[in-house]
Backbone as JSON, one array per atom type, in Angstrom:
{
  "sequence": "XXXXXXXXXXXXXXXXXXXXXXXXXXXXXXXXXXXXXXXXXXXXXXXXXXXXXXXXXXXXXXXXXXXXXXXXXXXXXXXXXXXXX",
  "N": [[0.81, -1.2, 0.0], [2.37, 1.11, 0.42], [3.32, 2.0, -1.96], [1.55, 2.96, -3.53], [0.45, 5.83, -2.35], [3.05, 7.14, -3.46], [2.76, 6.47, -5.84], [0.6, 7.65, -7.05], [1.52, 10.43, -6.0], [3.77, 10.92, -8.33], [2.22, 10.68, -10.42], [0.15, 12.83, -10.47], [2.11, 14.85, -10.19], [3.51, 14.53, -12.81], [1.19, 15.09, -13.97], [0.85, 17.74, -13.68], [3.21, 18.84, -14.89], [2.84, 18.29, -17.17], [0.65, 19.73, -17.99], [1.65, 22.35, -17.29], [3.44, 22.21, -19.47], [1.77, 22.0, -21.78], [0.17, 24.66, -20.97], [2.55, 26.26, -21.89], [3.04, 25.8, -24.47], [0.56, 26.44, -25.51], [1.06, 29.09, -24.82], [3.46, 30.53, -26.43], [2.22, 29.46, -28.94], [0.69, 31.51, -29.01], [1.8, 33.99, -28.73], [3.31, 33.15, -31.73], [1.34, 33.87, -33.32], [0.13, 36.25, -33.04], [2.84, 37.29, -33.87], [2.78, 36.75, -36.58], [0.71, 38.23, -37.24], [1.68, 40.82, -37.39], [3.69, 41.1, -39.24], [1.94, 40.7, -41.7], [0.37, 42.75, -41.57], [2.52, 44.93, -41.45], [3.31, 44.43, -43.89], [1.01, 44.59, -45.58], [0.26, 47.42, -45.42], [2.88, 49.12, -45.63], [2.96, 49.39, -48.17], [1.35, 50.78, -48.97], [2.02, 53.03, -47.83], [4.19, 53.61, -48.73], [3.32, 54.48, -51.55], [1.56, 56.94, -50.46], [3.69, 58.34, -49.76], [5.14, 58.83, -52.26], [2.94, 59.87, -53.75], [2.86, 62.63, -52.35], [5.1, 63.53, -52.74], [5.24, 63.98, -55.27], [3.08, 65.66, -55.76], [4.11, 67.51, -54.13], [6.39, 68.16, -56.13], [5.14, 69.23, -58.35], [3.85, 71.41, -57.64], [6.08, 72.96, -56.84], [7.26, 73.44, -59.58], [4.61, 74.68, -60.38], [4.82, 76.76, -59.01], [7.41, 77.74, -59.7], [6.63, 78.58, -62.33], [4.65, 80.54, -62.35], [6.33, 82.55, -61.66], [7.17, 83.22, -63.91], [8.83, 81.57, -65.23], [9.68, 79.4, -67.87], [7.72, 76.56, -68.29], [9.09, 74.1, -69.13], [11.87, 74.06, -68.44], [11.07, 74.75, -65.65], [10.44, 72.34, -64.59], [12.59, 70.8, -65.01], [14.12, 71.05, -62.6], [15.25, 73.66, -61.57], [16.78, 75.78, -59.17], [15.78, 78.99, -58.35], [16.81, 81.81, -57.03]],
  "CA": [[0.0, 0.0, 0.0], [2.98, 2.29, 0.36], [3.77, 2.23, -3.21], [0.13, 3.46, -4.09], [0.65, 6.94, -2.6], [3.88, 7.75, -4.07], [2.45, 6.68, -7.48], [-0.29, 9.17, -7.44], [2.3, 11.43, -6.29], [3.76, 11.28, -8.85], [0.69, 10.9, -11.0], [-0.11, 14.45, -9.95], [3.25, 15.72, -10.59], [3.26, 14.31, -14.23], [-0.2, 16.09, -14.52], [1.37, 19.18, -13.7], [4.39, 19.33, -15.92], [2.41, 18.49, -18.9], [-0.49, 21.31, -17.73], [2.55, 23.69, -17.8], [3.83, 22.29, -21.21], [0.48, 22.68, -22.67], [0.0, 26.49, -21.12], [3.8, 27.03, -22.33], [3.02, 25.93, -25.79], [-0.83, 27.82, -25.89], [1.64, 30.82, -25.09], [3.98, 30.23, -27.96], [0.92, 29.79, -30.52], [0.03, 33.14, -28.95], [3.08, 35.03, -29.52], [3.39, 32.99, -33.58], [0.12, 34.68, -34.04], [0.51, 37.8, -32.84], [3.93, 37.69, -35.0], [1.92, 36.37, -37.94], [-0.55, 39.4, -37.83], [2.42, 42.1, -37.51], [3.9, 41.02, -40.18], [0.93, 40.55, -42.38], [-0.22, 44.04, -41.24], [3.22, 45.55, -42.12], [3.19, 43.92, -45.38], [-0.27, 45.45, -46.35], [0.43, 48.41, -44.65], [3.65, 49.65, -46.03], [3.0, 49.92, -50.11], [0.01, 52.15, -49.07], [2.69, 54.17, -46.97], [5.15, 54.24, -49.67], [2.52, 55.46, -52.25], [1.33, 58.06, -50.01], [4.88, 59.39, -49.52], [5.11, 59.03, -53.41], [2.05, 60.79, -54.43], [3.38, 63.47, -51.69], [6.79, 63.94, -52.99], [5.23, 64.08, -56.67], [2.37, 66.45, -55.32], [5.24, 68.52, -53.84], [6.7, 68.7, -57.23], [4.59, 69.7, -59.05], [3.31, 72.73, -57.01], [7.0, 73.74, -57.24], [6.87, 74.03, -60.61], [3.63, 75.68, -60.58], [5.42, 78.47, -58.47], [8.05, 78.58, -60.67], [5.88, 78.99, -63.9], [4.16, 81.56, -62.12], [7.07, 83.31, -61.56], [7.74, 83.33, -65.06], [10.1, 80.56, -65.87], [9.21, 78.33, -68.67], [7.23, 75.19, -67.94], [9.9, 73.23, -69.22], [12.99, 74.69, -67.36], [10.64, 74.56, -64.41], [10.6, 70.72, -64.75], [14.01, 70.4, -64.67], [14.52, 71.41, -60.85], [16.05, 74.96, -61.51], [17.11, 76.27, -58.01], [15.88, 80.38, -58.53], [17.47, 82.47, -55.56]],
  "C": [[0.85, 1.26, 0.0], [2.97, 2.47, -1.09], [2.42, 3.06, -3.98], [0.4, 4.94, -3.79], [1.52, 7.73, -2.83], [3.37, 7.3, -5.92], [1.08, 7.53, -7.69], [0.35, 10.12, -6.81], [2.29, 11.59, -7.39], [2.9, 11.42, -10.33], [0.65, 12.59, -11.46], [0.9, 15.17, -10.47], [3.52, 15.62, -11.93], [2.35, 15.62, -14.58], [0.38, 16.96, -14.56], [2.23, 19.68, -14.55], [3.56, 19.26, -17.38], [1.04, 19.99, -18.7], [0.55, 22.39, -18.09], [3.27, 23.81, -18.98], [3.03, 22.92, -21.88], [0.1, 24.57, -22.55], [1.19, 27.01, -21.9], [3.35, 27.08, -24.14], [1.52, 26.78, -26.27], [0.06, 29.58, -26.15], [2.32, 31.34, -26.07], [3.14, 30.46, -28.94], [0.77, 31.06, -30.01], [0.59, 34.25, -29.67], [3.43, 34.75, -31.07], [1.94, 33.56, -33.61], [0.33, 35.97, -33.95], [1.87, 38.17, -33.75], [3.53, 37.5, -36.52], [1.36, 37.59, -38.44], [0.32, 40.58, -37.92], [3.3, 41.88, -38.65], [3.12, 41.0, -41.4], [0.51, 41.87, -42.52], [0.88, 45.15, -41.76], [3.3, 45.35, -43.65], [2.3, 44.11, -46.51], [-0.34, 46.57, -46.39], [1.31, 49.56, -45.99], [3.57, 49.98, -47.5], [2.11, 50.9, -49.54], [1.2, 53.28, -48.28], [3.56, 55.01, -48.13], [4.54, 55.1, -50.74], [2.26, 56.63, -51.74], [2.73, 58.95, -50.23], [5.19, 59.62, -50.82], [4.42, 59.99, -53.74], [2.25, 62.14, -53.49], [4.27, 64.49, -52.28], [5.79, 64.72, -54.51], [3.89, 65.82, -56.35], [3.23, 67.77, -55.12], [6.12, 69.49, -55.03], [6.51, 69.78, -58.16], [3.63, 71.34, -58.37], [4.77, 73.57, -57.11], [7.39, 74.21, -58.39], [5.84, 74.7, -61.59], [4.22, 77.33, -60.08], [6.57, 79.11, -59.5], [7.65, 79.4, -62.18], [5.23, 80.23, -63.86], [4.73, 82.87, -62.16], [8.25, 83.42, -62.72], [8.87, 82.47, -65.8], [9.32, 79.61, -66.75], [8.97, 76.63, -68.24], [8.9, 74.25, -67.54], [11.34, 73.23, -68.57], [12.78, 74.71, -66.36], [10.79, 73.16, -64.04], [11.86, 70.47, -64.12], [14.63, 70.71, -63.09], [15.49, 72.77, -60.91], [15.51, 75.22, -59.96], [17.05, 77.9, -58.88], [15.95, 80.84, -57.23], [17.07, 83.83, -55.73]]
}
């Protein structure tokens, strides 16, 4: 009869290590998901960023060579990125 309650000792103590495997590895899948979706999210994300900063830059452009045209410089010389001081 001794041998009975050291084997549901360790019984019990089994149970436990695999309970804390299983929470360790639930936590793992947690964190590969959560790394799944930040990557996924940067990856959709970022072309729309880069466009924006594109259609920005080009936006930018082109208002500078509205000022310059205004200020009398030929379209096409405006184009070209003349620096007027």
């Amino acid at each position: 009869m001794q041998d009975r309650p050291d084997s549901l000792e360790q019984w019990g103590q089994q149970a436990l290590r695999v309970q804390q495997a299983t929470l360790d590895l639930w936590g793992q899948w947690a964190r590969l998901g959560l790394a799944v979706q930040t990557v996924w999210l940067d990856l959709w994300v970022r072309p729309a960023l880069l466009a924006s900063e594109a259609s920005k830059a080009q936006q930018d452009q082109q208002a500078r060579v509205d000022r310059l045209v205004r200020r009398g410089i030929p379209a096409p010389l405006a184009r070209q990125g003349l620096r007027v001081l």
